[in-house]
NUNU-658639 format. One record per residue: x, y, z of N, C-alpha, C in turn. Coordinates in steps of 0.2 Angstrom, whole numbers, plus 5000, padded with zeros to 4 digits. Example, Ala and Ser with C-alpha at 12.3 -4.5 7.8 and 13.67 -1.06 7.14 Angstrom:
<pts>
506649725039506249785039506649845039
506449895035506849955036506450005039
</pts>
This chain:
<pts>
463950824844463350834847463150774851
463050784859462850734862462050694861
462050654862461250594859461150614866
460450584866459850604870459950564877
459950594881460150564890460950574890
461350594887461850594891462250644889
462750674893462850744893463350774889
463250824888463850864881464550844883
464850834878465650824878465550744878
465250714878465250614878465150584874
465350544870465350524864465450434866
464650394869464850334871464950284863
465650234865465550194861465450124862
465450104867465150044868464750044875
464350004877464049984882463949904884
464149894890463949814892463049824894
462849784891462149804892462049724895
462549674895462149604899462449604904
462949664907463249664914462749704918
462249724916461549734920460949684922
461049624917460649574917460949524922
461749524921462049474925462149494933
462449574932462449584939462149614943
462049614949461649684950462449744953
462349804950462849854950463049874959
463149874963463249904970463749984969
464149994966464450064966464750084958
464950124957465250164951465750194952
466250174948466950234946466850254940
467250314939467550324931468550314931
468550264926469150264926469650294919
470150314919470550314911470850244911
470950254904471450194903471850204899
472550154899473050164894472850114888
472950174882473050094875473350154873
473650094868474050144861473650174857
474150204851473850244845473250204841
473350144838472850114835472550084837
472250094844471750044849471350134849
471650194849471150244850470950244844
471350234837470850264830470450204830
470350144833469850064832469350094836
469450134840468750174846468550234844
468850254839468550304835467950284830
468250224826467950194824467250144826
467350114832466950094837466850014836
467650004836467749924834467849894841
467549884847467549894852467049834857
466949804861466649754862466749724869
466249754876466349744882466149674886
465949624881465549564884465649534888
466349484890466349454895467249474898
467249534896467749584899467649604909
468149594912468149604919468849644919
468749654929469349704930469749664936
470249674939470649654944471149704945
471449694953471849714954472549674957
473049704953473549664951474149704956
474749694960474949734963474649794963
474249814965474249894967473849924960
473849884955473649914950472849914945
472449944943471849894942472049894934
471749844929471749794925471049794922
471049804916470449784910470649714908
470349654910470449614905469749594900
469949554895469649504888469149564887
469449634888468949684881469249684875
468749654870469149664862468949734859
469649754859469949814852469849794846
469649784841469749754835470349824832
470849754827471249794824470949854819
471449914819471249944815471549974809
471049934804471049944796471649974792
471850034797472450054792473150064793
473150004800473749984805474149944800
474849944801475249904797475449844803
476149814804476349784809476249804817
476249894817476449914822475349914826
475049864823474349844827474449814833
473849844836473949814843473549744843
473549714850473349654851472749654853
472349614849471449654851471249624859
471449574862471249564869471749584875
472249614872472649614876472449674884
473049634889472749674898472749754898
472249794897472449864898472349884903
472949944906473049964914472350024916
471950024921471450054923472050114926
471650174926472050234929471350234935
471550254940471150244946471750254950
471550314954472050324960472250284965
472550294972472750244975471950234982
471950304982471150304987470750264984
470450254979470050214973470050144973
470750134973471150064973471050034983
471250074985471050044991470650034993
469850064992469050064992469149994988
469250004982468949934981469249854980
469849864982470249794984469849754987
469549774996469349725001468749694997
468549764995467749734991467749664986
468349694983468349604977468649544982
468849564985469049494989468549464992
467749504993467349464996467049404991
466749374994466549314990465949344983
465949324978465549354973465449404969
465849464972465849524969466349534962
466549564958466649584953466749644950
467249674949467349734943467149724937
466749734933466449754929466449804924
466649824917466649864914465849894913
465549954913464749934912464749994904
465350044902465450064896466050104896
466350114888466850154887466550224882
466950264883466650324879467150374881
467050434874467650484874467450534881
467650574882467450634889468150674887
467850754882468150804881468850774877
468750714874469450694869469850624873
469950624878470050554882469550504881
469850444883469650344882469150364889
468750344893468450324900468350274899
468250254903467750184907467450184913
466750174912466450174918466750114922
466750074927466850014927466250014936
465949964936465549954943465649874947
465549874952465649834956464949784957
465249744955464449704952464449624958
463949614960463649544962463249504959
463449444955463149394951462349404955
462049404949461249364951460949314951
460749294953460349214952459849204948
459549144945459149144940458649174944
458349174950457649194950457649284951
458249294952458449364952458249384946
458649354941458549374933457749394933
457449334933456749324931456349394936
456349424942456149484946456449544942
456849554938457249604935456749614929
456749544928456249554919455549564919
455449554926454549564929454549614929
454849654933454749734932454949784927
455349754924455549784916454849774915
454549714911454049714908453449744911
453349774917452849794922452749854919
453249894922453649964920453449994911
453549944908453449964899452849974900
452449924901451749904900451449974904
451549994908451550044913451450114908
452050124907452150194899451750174894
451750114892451350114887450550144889
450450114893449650134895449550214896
450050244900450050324902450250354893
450550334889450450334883449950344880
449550304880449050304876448450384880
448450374885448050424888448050514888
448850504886448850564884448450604878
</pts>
């Protein structure tokens, strides 16, 4: 059963919640990715951690890297490697959209979450511009503005 805001058949298991803080977003894909068998049961489990994980593109090909898989529990030797480079599934249109784009100065591929969609791995990944400290601090002004905001139309109800 899908939780509340997001749509049937999605089962998220991880979110980067400070690649919102860090960057500001400019675009969105969804991508697949490859991992083996005991990287899918460790995402079943939700051993899973997108923090200071980024994308690139490598010959022609896009790349997850420093997302940790933690091993999983009932892996024997054939366990995967928790940081190791996983390949992004992104077609060729996709890859050529966003090549130029990372080349410019400051942009970045971003992981922003992974989650199942009808039995398959996803990842969103977004195309993010670092922000600056005073940027942060406008971010947090209006978050806090906004709460305070509900809160008040809360209470009136």
């Amino acid at each position: 059963m899908a939780r509340k805001g997001e749509p049937a058949g999605i089962k998220i298991i991880a979110k980067n919640r400070k690649a919102f803080h860090e960057f500001e977003i400019l675009d969105t894909w969804e991508a697949g990715i490859v991992l083996l068998g005991t990287e899918v049961k460790a995402l079943r489990n939700g051993r899973c951690s997108l923090g200071d994980s980024y994308g690139e593109i490598r010959k022609g090909e896009g790349f997850l890297l420093k997302m940790h898989i933690g091993p999983y529990e009932m892996g024997n030797r054939e366990n995967h490697e928790p940081f190791r480079p996983r390949k992004l599934l992104l077609n060729k249109r996709e890859l050529r959209k966003i090549r130029p784009k990372l080349e410019e100065q400051g942009l970045t591929l971003v992981p922003l979450k992974i989650y199942f969609k009808q039995g398959l791995v996803k990842v969103e990944v977004g195309l993010g511009r670092g922000k600056k400290i005073h940027d942060k601090r406008d971010s947090k002004a209006k978050q806090d503005v906004k709460r305070r905001m509900d809160r008040e139309l809360g209470r009136r109800d």
